[in-house]
N, C-alpha and C positions, 0 to 999 in steps of 0.2 A: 416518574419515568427516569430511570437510570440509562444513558446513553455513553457509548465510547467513540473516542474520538482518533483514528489512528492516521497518522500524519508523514509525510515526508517533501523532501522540499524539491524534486526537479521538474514539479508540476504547479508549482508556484508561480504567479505571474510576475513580472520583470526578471524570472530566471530564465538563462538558455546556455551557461556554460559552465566547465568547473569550477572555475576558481571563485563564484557565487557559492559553492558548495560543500568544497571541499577545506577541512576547518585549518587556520592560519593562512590559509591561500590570501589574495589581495582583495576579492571583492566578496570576500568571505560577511565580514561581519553587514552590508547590506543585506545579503542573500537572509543571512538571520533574522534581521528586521523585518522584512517582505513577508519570509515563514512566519514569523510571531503573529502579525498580524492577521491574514487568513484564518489562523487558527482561533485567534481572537472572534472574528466575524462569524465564524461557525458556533464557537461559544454563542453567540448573542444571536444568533439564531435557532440554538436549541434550546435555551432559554425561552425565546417566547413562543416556541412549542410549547413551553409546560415539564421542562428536563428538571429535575429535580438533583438529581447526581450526573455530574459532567465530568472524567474522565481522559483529558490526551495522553497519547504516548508517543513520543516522539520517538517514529521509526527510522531518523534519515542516518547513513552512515557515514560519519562526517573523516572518519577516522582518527585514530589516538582517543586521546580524552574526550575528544569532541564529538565522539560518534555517538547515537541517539540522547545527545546531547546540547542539540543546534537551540533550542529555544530559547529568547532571551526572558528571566524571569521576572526579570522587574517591570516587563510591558506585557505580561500574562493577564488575559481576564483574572480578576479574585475569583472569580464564581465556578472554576473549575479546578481540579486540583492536574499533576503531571507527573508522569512518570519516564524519569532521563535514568540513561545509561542501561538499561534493560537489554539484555539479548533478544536480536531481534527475532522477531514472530512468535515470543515468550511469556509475553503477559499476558495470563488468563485468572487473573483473580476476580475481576470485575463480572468476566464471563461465565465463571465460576457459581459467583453467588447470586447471578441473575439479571440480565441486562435486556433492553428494551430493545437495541438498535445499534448498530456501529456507521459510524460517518467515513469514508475516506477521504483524508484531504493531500493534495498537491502530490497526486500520485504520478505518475509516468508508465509510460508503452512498454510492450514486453518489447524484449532482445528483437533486433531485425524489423521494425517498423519502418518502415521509411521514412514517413511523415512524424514521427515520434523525439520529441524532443528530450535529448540526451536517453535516447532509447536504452534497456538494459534489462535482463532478471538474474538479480540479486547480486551478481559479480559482473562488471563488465567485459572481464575477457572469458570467466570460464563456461559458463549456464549460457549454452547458445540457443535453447529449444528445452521446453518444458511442460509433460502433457503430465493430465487428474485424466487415467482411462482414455479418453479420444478427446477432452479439451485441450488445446494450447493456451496454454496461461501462460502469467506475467504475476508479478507481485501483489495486484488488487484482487486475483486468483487463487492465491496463496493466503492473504489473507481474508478473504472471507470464504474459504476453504476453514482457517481456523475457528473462526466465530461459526460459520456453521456446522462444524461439532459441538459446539453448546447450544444450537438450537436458535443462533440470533443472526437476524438477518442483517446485510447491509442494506443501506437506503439511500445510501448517497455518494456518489465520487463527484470528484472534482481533480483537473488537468489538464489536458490539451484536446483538443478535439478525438485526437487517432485514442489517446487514452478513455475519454468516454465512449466511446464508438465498441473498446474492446470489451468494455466494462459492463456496456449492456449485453453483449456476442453471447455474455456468460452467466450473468443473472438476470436478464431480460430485459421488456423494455418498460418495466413498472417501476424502474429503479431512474430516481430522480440524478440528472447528471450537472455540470456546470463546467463548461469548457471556458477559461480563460485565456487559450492561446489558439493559435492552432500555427502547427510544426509546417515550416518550410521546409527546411532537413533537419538532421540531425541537433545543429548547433543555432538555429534562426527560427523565426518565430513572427509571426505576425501578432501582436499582443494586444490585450486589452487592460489598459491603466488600472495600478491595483487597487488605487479608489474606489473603479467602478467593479472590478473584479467582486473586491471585499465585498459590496451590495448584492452583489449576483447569489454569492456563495452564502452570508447571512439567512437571505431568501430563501434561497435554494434549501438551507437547512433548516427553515420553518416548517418551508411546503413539503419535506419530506417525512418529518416526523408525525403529522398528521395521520398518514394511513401507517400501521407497522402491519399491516399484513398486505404493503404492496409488493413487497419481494417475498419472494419464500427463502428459508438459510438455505446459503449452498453446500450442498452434502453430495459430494463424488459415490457411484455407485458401488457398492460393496459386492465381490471381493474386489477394493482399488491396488491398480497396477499406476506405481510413478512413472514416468520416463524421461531420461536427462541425455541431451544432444551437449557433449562436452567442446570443448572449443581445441583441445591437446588431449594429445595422448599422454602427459603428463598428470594431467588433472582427475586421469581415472585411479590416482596409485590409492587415493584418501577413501576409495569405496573398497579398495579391496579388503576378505576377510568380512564384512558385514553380513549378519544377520538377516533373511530375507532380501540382500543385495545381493543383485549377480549384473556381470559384467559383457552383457553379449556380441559387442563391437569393439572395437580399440577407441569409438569415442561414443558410446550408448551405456547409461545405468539405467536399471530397472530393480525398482524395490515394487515386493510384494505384499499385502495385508488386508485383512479382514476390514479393516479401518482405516479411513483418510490418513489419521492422525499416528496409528501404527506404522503405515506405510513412510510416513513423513518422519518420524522419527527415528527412522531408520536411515536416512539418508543426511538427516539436517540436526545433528547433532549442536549441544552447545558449547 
């Protein structure tokens, strides 16, 4: 069983602000530790699923050098190999050559959750709103939007409660979840210790790899229409001129295509 593992860190438990996050910040290099770990605990529970090829990619934007680069290596399971510095929502090699399942871990709420800690998709001031057709997605949407263009399901998120809650909205409720927090506002957090956390999430990635046919991949309905609620009328200058991009409000994109991945390529260059 070949499974991937794709990861970021504002859904990681004892996170709830930036500077956990954000690389040289001050409480930066705990927040890495905290992330390493989780991801460790997913390892060793897709492991005793029966994972044969284990896979992370570290999606989190940490920025500079440090951005999908947060992991620390030397406290990494052996049993799975990593993949740092990749552009994100980029790696499809593993997807490519045939994979069982993708994991999500220490994801976060899309943009405007209330209850979502360090809420956001994908930029935190520009992407205020974000639909696949008539979903409102968030980045767990995004990516398992990508994996299911190859045909592989997600089976697992893990986050904050408003984060699992969205996560099912959109792949249903076959899809095993693990909330370790749950968002007072934006920046607080009623938490669960990452000791107990990490058990929750090991488990959780046992008992999900068990069925692979409890989620179906998610695959937006063809012909897919993007739609992007911008935050400035600034932020529409980088769509114009695009290809299948047209600009129908001073802060509305809409990319056009026969395909998820056409449509998205169109919009989310690297």
């Amino acid at each position: 069983m070949r499974v991937l593992i794709m990861s970021d860190m504002e859904g990681v438990s004892g996170i709830v602000v930036w500077s956990q996050v954000n690389g040289g910040a001050a409480m930066y290099e705990e927040g890495r530790k905290l992330y390493t770990e989780e991801i460790n605990a997913t390892v060793r529970g897709a492991k005793a699923a029966g994972a044969t090829e284990i896979v992370v990619v570290d999606c989190h934007g940490a920025g500079g050098d440090w951005s999908f680069n947060s992991l620390v290596p030397e406290l990494l399971d052996p049993d799975c190999d990593w993949v740092a510095h990749h552009a994100w929502s980029r790696y499809t090699e593993l997807l490519e050559q045939g994979c069982d399942a993708c994991l999500l871990i220490g994801q976060h709420a899309r943009a405007g959750t209330p209850d979502g800690v360090m809420c956001h998709t994908i930029s935190t001031t520009t992407w205020r709103n974000l639909w696949f057709n008539d979903d409102l997605v968030g980045e767990v949407g995004i990516n398992a939007a990508l994996c299911g263009h190859y045909g592989v399901p997600v089976l697992l998120v893990t986050g904050d409660v408003a984060t699992c809650r969205e996560a099912k909205e959109i792949l249903g409720n076959g899809l095993t979840t693990v909330a370790v927090k749950r968002g007072l506002s934006r920046y607080s957090a009623r938490q669960i210790p990452p000791i107990r956390a990490r058990q929750m999430i090991e488990e959780g990635a046992r008992q999900a790899l068990q069925n692979l046919k409890a989620v179906s991949p998610y695959v937006p309905a063809s012909p897919v229409t993007i739609t992007i609620d911008l935050g400035t009328v600034d932020s529409a200058a980088q769509f114009m001129g695009r290809a299948g991009v047209e600009i129908i409000e001073p802060l509305k994109v809409i990319s056009r295509a026969e395909t998820w991945l056409t449509a998205w390529n169109q919009i989310w260059h690297w």
